[in-house]
C-alpha positions in Angstrom: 171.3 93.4 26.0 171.0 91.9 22.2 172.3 94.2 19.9 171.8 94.1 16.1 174.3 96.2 14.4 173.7 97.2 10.6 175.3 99.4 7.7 176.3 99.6 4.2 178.5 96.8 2.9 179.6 99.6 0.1 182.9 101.4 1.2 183.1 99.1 4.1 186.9 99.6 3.7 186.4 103.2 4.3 184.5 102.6 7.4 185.4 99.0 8.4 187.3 101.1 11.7 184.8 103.1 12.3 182.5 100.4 12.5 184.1 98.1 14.6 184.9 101.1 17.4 180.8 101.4 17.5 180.9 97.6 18.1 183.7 97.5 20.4 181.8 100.4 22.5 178.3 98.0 23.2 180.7 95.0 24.0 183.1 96.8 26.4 179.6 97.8 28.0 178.8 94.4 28.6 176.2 94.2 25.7 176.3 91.3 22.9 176.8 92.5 19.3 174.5 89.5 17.3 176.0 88.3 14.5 174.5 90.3 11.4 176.0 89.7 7.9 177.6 93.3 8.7 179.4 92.1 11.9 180.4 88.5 10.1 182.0 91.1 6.9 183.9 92.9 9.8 185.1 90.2 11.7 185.6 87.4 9.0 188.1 87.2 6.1 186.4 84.7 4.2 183.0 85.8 2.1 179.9 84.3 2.8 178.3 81.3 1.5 174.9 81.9 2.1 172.2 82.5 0.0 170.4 86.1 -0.3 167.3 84.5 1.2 169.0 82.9 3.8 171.1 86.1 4.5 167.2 88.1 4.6 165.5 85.1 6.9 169.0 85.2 9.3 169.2 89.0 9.7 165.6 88.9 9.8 165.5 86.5 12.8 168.5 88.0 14.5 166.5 91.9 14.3 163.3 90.0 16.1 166.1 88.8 19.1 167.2 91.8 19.5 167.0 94.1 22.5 168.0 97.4 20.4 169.0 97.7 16.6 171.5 100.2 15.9 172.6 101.4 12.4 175.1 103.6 10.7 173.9 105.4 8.4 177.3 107.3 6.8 176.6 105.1 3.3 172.8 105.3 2.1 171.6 101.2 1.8 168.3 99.6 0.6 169.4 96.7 2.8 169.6 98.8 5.4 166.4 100.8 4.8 165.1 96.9 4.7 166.2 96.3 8.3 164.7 99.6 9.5 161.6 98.8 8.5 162.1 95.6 9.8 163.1 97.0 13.3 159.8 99.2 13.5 157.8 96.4 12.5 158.9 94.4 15.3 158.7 97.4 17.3 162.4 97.5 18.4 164.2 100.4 19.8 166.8 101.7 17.0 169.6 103.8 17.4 170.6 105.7 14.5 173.8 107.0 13.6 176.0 109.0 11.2 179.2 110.6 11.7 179.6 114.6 12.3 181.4 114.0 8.9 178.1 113.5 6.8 175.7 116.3 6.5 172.2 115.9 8.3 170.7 116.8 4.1 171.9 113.4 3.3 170.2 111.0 5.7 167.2 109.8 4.5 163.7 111.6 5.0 162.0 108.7 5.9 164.5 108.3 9.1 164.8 112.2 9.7 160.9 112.3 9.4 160.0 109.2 11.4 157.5 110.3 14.5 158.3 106.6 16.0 159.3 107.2 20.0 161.5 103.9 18.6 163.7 105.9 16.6 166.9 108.2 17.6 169.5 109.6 15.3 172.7 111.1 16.6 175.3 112.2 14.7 179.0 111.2 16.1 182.3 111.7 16.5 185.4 109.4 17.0 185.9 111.2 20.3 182.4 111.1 21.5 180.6 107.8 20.3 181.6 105.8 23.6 179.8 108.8 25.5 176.6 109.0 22.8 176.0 105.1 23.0 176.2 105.4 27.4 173.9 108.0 27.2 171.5 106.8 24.6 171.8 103.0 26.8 171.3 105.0 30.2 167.8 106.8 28.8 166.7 103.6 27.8 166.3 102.8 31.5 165.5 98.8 31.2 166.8 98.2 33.9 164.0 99.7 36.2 161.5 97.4 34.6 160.7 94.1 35.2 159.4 91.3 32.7 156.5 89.0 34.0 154.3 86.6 32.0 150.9 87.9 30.9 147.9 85.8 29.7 145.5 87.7 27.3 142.1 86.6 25.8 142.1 87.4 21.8 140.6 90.4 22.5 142.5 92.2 24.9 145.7 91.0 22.1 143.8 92.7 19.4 143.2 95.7 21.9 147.5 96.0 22.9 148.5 95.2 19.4 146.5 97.5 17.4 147.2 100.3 20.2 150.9 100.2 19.8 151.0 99.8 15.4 148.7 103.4 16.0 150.6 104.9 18.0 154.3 103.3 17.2 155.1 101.8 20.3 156.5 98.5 21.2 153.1 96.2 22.7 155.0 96.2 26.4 155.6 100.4 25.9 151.8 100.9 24.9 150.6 98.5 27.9 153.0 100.4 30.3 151.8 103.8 29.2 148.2 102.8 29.1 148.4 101.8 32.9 150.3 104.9 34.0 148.2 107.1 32.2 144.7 106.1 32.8 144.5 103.6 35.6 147.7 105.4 38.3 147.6 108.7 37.5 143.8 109.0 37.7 
């Protein structure tokens, strides 16, 4: 599974360890981290060239190849808010975290408040992050599903995408419920 990782750059000396033990976790669980401009601060010691477009168009890109975004949310971040938004709009799975440490009053209402079946938030500890990221990975259960090719007229495309921006689902999660609901359970 692609994983997007994203966080605050501010006080990313405070949390660079922190950060790279939630990293560490999705790799030694055979999962790749892609390389957000968060990931290339942690793992590189020299500072980016790259434009603040480019850095929007690359992390942009990288949050549509992803399987799952996950984001930490111990240091409040427009950027970040930027790539949540981002993640929902692509209708991405995103796993959001904040450490035991940081009250629950301090996250921000619009992730508290989001109704999105996309969006978890666990708070963590350094003893059970390894055991919060399994579970949160095992209840995804992708691995029970299979992909397939599907040709659509305009219409039925119209139909599946408006379906899943009502009801904030990913087009495959909408489809999926729409057959089990009302053609195999009837």
């Amino acid at each position: 599974m692609n994983v997007y990782f994203a966080a605050s750059t501010r006080n990313l000396s405070q949390n660079r360890t922190k950060f790279v033990k939630l990293l560490e976790v999705f790799k030694e669980l055979g999962h790749v981290v892609l390389p957000s401009w968060i990931v290339e601060k942690l793992y590189s010691k020299e500072s980016s060239d790259k434009r603040p477009q480019e850095l929007v168009l690359d992390n942009t890109q990288l949050v549509q190849e992803s399987d799952l975004v996950v984001i930490d949310l111990s240091t409040p971040s427009f950027g970040v808010g930027y790539l949540f938004g981002q993640a929902l709009a692509n209708h991405r799975p995103i796993l959001c975290l904040y450490p035991e440490t940081v009250s629950l009053e301090s996250i921000s209402e619009i992730v508290k408040g989001s109704t999105s079946s996309l969006v978890t938030l666990k708070s963590y500890s350094e003893s059970n992050v390894r055991d919060i990221i399994r579970d949160y990975l095992a209840g995804m259960s992708l691995d029970s599903l299979r992909k397939f090719n599907f040709i659509a007229s305009e219409e039925i495309m119209r139909f599946i995408e408006d379906g899943s921006v009502k009801e904030g689902k990913s087009k495959s999660e909408f489809l999926r419920d729409k057959i089990l609901n009302e053609l195999i359970t009837k």
